[in-house]
mmCIF file of the N, C-alpha and C atoms, coordinates in Angstrom:
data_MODEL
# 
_entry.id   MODEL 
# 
loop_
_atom_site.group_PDB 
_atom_site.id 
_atom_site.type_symbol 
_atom_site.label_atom_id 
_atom_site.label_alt_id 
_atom_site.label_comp_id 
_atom_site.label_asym_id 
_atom_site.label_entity_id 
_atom_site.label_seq_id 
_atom_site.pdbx_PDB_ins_code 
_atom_site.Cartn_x 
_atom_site.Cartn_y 
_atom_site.Cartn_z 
_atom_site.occupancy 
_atom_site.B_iso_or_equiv 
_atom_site.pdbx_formal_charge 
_atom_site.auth_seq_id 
_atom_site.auth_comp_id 
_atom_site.auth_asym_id 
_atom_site.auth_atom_id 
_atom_site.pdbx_PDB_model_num 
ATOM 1   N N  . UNK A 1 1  ? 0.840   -1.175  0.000  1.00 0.00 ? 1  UNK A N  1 
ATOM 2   C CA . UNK A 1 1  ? 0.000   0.000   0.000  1.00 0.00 ? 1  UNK A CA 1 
ATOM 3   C C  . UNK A 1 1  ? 0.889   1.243   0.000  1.00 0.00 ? 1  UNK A C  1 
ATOM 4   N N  . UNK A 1 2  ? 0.425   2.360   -0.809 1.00 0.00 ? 2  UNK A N  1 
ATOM 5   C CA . UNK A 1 2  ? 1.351   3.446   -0.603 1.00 0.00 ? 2  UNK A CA 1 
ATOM 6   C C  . UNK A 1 2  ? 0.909   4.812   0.098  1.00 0.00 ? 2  UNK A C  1 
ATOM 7   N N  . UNK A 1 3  ? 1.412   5.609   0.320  1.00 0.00 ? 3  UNK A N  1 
ATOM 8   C CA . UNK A 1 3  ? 0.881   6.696   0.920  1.00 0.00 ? 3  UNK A CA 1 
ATOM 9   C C  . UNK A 1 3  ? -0.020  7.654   0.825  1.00 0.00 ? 3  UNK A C  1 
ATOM 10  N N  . UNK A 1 4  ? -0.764  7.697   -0.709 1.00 0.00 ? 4  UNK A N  1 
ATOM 11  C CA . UNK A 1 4  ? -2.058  8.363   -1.094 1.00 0.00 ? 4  UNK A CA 1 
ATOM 12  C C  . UNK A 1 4  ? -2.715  7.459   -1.326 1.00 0.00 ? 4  UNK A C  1 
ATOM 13  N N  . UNK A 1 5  ? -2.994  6.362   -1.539 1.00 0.00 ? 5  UNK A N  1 
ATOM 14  C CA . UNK A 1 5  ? -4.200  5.144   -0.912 1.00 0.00 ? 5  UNK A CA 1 
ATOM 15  C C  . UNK A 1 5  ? -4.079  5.446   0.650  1.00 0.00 ? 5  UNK A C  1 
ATOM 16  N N  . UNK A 1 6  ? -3.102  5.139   1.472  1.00 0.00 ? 6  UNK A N  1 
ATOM 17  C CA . UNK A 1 6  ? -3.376  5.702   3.032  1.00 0.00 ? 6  UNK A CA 1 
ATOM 18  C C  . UNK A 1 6  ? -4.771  7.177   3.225  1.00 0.00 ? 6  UNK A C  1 
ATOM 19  N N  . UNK A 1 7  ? -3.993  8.048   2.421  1.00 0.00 ? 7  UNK A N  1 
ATOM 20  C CA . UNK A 1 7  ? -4.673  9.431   3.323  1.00 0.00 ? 7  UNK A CA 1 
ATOM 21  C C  . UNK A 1 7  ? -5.626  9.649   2.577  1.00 0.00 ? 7  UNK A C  1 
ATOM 22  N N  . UNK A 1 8  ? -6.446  8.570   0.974  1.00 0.00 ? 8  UNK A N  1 
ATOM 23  C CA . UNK A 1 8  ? -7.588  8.489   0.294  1.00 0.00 ? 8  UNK A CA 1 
ATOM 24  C C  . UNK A 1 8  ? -8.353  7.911   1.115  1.00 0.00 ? 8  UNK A C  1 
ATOM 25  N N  . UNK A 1 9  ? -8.087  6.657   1.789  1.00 0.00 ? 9  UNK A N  1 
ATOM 26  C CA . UNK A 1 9  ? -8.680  5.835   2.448  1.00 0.00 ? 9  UNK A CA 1 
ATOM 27  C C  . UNK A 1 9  ? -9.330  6.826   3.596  1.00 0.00 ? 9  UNK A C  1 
ATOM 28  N N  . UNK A 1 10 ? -8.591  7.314   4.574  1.00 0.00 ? 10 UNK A N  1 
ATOM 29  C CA . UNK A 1 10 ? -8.284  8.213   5.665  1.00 0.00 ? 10 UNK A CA 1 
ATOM 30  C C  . UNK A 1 10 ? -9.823  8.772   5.746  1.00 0.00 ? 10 UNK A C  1 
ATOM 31  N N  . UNK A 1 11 ? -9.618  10.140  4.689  1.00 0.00 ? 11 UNK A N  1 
ATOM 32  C CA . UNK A 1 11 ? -10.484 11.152  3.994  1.00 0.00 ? 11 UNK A CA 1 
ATOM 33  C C  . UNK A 1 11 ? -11.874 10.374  4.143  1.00 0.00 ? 11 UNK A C  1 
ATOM 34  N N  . UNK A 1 12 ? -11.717 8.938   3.075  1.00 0.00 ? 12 UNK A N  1 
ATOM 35  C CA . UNK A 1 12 ? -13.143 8.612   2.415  1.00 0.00 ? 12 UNK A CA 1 
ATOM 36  C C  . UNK A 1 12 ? -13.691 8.279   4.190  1.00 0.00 ? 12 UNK A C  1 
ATOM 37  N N  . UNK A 1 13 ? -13.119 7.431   4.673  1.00 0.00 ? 13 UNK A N  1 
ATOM 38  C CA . UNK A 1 13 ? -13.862 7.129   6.320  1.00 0.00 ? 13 UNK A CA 1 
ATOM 39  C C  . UNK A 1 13 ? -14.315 7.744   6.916  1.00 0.00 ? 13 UNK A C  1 
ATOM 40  N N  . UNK A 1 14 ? -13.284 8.838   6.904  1.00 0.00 ? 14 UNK A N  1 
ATOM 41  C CA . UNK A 1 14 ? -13.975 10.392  8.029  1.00 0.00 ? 14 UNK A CA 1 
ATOM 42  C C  . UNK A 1 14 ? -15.141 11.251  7.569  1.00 0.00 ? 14 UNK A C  1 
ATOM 43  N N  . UNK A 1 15 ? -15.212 10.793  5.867  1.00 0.00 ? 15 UNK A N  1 
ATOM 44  C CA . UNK A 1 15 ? -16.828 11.457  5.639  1.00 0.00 ? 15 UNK A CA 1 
ATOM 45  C C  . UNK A 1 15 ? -17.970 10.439  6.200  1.00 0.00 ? 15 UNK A C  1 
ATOM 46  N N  . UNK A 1 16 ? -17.483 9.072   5.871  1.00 0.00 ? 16 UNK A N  1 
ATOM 47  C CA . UNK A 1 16 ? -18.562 7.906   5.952  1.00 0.00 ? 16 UNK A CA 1 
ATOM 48  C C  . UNK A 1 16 ? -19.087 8.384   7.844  1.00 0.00 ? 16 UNK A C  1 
ATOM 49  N N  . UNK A 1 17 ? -17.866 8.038   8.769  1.00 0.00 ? 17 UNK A N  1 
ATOM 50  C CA . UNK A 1 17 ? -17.913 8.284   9.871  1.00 0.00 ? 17 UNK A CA 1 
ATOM 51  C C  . UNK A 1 17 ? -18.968 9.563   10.313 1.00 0.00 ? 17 UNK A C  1 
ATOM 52  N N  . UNK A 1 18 ? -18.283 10.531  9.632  1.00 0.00 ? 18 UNK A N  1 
ATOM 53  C CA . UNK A 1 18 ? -18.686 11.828  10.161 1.00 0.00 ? 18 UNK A CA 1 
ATOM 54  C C  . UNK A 1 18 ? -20.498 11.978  9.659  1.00 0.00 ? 18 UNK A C  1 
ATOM 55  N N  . UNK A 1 19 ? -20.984 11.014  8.577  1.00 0.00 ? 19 UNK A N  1 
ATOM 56  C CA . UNK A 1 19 ? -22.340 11.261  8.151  1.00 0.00 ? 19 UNK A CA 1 
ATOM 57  C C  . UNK A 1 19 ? -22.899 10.436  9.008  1.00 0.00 ? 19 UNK A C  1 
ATOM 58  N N  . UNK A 1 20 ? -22.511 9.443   9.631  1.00 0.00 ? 20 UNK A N  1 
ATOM 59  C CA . UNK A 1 20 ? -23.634 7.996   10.163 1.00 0.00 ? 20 UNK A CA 1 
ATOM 60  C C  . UNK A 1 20 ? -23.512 8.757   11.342 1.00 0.00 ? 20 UNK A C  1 
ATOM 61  N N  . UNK A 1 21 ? -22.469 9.849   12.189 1.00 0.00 ? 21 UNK A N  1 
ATOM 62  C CA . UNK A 1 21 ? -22.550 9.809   13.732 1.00 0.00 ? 21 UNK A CA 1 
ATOM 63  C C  . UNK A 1 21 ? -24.103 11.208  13.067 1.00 0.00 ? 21 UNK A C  1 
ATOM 64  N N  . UNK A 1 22 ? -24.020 11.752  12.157 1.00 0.00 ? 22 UNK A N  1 
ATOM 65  C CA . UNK A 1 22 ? -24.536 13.438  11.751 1.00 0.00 ? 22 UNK A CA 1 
ATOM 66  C C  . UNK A 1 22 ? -26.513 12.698  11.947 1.00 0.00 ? 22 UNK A C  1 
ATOM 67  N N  . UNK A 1 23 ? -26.539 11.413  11.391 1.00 0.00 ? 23 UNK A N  1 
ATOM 68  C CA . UNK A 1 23 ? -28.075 10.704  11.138 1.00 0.00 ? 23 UNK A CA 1 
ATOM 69  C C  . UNK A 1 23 ? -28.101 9.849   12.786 1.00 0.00 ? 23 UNK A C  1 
ATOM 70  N N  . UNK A 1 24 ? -27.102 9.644   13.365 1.00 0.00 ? 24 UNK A N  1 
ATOM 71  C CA . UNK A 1 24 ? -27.337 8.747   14.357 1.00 0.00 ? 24 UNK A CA 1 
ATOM 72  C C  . UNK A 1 24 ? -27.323 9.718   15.566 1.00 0.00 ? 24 UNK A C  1 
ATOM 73  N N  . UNK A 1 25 ? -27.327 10.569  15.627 1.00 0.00 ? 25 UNK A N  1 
ATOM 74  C CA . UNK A 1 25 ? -26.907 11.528  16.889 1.00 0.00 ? 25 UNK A CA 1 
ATOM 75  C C  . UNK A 1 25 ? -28.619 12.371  17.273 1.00 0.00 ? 25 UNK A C  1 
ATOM 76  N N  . UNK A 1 26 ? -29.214 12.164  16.608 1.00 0.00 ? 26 UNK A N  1 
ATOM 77  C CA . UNK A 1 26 ? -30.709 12.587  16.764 1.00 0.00 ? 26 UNK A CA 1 
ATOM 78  C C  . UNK A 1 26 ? -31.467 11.375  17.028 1.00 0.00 ? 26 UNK A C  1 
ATOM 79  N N  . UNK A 1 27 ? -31.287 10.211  16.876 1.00 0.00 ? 27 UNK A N  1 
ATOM 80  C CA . UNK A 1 27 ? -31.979 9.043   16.936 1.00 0.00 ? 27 UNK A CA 1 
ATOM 81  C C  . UNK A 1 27 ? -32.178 8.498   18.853 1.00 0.00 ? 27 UNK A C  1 
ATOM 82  N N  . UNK A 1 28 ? -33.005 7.346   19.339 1.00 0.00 ? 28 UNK A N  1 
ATOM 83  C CA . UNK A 1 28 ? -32.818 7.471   20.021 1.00 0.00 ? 28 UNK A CA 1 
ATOM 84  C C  . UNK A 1 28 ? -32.573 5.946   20.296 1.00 0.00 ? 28 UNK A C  1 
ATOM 85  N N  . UNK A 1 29 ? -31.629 5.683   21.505 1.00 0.00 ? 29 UNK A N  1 
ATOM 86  C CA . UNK A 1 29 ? -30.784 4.580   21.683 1.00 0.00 ? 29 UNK A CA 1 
ATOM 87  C C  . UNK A 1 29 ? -31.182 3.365   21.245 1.00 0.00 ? 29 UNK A C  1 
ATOM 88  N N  . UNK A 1 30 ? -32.433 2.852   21.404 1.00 0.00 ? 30 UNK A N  1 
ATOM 89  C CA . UNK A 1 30 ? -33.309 1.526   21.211 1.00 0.00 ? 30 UNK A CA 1 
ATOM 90  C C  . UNK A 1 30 ? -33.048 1.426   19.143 1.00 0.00 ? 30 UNK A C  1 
ATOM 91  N N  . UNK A 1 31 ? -33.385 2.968   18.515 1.00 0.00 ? 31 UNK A N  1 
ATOM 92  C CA . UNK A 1 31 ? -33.302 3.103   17.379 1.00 0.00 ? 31 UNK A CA 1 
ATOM 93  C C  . UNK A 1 31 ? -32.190 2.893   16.518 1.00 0.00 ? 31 UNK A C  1 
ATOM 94  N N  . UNK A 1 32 ? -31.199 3.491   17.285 1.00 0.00 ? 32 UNK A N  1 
ATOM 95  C CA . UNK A 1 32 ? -29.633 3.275   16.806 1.00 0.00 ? 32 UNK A CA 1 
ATOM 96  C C  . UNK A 1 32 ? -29.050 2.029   16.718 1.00 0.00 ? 32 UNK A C  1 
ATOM 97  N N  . UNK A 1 33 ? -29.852 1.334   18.009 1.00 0.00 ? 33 UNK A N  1 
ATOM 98  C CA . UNK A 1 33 ? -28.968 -0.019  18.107 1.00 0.00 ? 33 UNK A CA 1 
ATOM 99  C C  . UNK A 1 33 ? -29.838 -1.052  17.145 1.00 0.00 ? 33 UNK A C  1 
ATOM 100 N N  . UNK A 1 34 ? -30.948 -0.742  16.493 1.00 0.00 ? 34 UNK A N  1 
ATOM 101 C CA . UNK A 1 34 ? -32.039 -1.316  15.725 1.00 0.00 ? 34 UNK A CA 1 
ATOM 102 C C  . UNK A 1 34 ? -31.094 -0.861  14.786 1.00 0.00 ? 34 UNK A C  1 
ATOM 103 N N  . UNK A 1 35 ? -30.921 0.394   14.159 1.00 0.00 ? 35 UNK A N  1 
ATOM 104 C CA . UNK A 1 35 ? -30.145 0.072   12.788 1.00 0.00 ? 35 UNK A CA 1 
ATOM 105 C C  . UNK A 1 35 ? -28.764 -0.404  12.732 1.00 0.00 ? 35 UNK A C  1 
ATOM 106 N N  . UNK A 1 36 ? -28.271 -0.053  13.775 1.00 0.00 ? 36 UNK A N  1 
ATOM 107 C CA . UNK A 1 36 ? -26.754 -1.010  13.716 1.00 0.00 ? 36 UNK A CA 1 
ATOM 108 C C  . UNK A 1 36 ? -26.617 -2.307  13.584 1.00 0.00 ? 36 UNK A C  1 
ATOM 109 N N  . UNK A 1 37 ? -27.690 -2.755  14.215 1.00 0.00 ? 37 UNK A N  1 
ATOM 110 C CA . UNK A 1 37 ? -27.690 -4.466  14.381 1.00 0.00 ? 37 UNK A CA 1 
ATOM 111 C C  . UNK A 1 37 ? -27.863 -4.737  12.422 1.00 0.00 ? 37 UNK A C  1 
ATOM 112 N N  . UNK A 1 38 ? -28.605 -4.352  11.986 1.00 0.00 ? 38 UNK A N  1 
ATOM 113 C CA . UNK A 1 38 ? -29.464 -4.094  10.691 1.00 0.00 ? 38 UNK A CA 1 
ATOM 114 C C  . UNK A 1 38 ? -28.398 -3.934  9.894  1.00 0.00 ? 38 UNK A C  1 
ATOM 115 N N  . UNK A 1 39 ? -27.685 -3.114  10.119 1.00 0.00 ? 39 UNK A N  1 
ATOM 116 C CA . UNK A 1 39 ? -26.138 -2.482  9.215  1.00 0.00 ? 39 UNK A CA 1 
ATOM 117 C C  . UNK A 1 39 ? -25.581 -3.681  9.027  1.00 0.00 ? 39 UNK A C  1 
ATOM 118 N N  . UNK A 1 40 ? -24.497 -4.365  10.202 1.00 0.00 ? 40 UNK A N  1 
ATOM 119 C CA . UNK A 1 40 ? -24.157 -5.309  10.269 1.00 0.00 ? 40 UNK A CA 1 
ATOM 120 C C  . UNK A 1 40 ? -24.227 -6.712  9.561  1.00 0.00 ? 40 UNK A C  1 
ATOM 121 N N  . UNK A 1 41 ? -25.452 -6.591  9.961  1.00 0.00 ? 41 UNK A N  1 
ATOM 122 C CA . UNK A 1 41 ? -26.471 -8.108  9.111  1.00 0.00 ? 41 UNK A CA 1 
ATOM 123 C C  . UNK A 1 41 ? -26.320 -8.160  7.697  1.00 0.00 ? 41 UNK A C  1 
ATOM 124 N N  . UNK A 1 42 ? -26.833 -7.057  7.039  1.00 0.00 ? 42 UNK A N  1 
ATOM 125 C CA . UNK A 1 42 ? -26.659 -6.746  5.835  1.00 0.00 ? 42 UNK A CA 1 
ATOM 126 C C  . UNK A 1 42 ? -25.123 -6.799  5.214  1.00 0.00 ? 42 UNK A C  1 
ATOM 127 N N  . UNK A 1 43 ? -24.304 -6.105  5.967  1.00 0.00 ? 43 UNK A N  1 
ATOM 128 C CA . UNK A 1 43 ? -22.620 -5.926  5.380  1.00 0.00 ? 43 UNK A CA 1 
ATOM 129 C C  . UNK A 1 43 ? -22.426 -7.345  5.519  1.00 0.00 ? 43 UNK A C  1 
ATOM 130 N N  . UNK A 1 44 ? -22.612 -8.143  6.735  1.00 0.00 ? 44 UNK A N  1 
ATOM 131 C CA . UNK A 1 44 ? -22.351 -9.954  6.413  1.00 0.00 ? 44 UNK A CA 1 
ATOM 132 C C  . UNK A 1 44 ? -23.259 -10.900 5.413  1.00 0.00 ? 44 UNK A C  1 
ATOM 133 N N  . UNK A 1 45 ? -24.422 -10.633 5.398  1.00 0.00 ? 45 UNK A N  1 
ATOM 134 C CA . UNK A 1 45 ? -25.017 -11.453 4.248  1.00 0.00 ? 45 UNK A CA 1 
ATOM 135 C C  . UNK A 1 45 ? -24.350 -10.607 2.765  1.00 0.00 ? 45 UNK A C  1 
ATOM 136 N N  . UNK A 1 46 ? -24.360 -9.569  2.294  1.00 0.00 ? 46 UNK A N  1 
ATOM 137 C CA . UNK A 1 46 ? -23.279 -9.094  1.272  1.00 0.00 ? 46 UNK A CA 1 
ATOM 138 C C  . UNK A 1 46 ? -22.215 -10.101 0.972  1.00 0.00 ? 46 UNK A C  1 
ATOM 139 N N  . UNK A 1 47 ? -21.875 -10.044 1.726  1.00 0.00 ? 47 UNK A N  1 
ATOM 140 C CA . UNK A 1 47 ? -20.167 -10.330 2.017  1.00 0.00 ? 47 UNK A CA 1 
ATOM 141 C C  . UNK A 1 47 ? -20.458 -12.150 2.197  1.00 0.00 ? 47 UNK A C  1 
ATOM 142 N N  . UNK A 1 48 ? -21.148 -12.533 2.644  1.00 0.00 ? 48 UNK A N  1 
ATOM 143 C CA . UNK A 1 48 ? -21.290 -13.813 2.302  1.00 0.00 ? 48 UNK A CA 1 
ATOM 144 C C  . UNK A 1 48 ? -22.013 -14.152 0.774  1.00 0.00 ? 48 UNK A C  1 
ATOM 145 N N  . UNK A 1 49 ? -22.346 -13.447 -0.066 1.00 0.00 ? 49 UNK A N  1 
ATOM 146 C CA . UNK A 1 49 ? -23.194 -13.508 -1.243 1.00 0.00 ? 49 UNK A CA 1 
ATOM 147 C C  . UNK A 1 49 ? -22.034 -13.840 -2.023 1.00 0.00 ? 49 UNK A C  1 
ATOM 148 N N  . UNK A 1 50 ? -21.433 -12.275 -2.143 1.00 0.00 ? 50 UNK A N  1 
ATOM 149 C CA . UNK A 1 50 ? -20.408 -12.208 -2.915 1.00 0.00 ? 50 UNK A CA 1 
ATOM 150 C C  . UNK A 1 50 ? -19.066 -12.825 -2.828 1.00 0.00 ? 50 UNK A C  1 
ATOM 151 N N  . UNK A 1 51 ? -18.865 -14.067 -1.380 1.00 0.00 ? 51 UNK A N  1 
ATOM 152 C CA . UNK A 1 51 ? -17.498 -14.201 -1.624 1.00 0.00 ? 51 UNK A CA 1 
ATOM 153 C C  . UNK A 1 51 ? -18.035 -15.818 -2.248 1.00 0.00 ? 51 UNK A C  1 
ATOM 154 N N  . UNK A 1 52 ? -19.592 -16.194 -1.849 1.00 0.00 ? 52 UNK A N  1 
ATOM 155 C CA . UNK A 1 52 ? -19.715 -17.192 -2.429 1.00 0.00 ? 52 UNK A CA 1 
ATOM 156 C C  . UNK A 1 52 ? -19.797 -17.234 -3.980 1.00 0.00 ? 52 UNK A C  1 
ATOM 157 N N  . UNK A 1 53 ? -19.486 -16.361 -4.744 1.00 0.00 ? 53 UNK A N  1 
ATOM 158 C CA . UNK A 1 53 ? -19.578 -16.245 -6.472 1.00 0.00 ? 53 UNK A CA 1 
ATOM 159 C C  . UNK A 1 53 ? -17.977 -16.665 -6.571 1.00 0.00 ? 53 UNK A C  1 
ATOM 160 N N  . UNK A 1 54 ? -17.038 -16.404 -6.321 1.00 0.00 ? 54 UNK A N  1 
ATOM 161 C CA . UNK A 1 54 ? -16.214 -16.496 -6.368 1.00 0.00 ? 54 UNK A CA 1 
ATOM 162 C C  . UNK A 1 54 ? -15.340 -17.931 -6.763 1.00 0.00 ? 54 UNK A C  1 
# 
């Protein structure tokens, strides 16, 4: 890996980061942890879809 993939990577997170705390920071705890669980689930069934094509 070289050093502008590092501080691309960096950048792209701290927007991702900085938008989910911007939608999650008004929500209320029972709600947050309802879509996180939800987030999760989804990024692993993905990720099990696609590594099964492979």
């Amino acid at each position: 890996m070289n050093i502008s993939h590092m501080i691309v990577s960096s950048l792209i997170h701290g927007l991702v980061y900085s938008s989910i705390w911007k939608v999650m920071r008004g929500l209320p705890i029972p709600v947050a942890i309802a879509v996180a669980v939800v987030g999760v689930g989804a990024t692993y069934a993905v990720t099990r879809i696609l590594s099964k094509r492979r």
